[in-house]
C-alpha positions as CSV (number, residue, x, y, z in Angstrom):
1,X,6.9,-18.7,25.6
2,X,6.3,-22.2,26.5
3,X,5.7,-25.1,24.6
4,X,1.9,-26.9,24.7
5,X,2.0,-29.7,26.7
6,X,-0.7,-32.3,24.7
7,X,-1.1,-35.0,27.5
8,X,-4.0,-38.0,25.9
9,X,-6.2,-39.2,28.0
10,X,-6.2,-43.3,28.1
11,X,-9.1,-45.2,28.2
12,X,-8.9,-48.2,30.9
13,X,-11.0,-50.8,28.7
14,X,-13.9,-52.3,31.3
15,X,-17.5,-53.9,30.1
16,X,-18.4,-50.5,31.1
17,X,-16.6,-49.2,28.0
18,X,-18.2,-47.9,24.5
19,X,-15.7,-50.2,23.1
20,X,-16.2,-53.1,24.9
21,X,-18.7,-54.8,22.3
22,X,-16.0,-53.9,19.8
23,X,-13.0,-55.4,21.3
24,X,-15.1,-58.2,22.8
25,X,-15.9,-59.3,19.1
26,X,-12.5,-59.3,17.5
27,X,-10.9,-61.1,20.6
28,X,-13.7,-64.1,20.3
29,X,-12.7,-63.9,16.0
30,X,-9.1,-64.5,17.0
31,X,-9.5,-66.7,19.7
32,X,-11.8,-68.7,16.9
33,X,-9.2,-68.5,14.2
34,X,-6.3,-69.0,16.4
35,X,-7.0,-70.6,19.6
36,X,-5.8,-69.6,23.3
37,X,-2.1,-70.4,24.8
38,X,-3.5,-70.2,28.0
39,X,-0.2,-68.7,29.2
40,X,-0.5,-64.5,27.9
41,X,-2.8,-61.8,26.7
42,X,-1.5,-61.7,23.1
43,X,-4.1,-61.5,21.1
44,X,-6.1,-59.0,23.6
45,X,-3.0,-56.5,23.8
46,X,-2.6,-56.5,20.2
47,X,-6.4,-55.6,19.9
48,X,-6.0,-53.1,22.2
49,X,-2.7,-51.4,20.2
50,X,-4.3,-51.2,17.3
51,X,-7.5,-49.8,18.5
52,X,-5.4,-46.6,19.8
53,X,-6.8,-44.7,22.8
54,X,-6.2,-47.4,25.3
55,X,-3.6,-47.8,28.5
56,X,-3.4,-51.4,27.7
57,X,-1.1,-51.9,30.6
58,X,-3.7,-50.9,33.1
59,X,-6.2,-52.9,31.5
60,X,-4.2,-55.6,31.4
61,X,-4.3,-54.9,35.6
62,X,-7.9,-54.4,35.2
63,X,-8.5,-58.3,33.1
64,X,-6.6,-59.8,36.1
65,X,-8.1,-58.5,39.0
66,X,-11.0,-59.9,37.2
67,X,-9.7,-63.3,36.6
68,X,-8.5,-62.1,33.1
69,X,-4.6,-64.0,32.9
70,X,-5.3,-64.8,29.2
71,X,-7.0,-63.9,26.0
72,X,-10.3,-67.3,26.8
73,X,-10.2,-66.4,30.0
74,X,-11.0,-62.6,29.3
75,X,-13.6,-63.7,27.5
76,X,-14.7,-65.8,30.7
77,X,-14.2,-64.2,33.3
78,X,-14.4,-60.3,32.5
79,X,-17.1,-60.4,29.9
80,X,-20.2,-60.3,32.1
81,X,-22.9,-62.7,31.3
């Protein structure tokens, strides 16, 4: 007999997401508490972790094709008006 293979599906977080709204608001709290570095996608990948459910590393692809190289610009450039 052979073992189950359980394989999760990731989501790839877009604005096209259910969860977008959700992640969208705790990354503006953070940003608003703790500001933007400008230089990584800290505060965004630690969202992401702890949201579960999420290939954060092809959504981190996904934020910079988009213009997305850290946490404000996300925010700016990813997040349609």
């Amino acid at each position: 007999m052979g073992a189950d293979i359980y394989t999760e599906t990731l989501e790839v977080l877009t604005p096209d997401s259910p969860r977008w709204e959700t992640f969208v608001a705790q990354l503006d709290a953070l940003l608003g508490a703790r500001g933007c570095d400008a230089k990584s996608q800290r505060l965004a990948t630690a969202i992401m972790r702890k949201m579960g459910g999420i290939d954060v590393e092809e959504t981190l692809a996904y934020f910079e094709a988009h213009g997305g190289y850290c946490d404000c610009e996300i925010l700016l450039n990813v997040e349609p008006l």
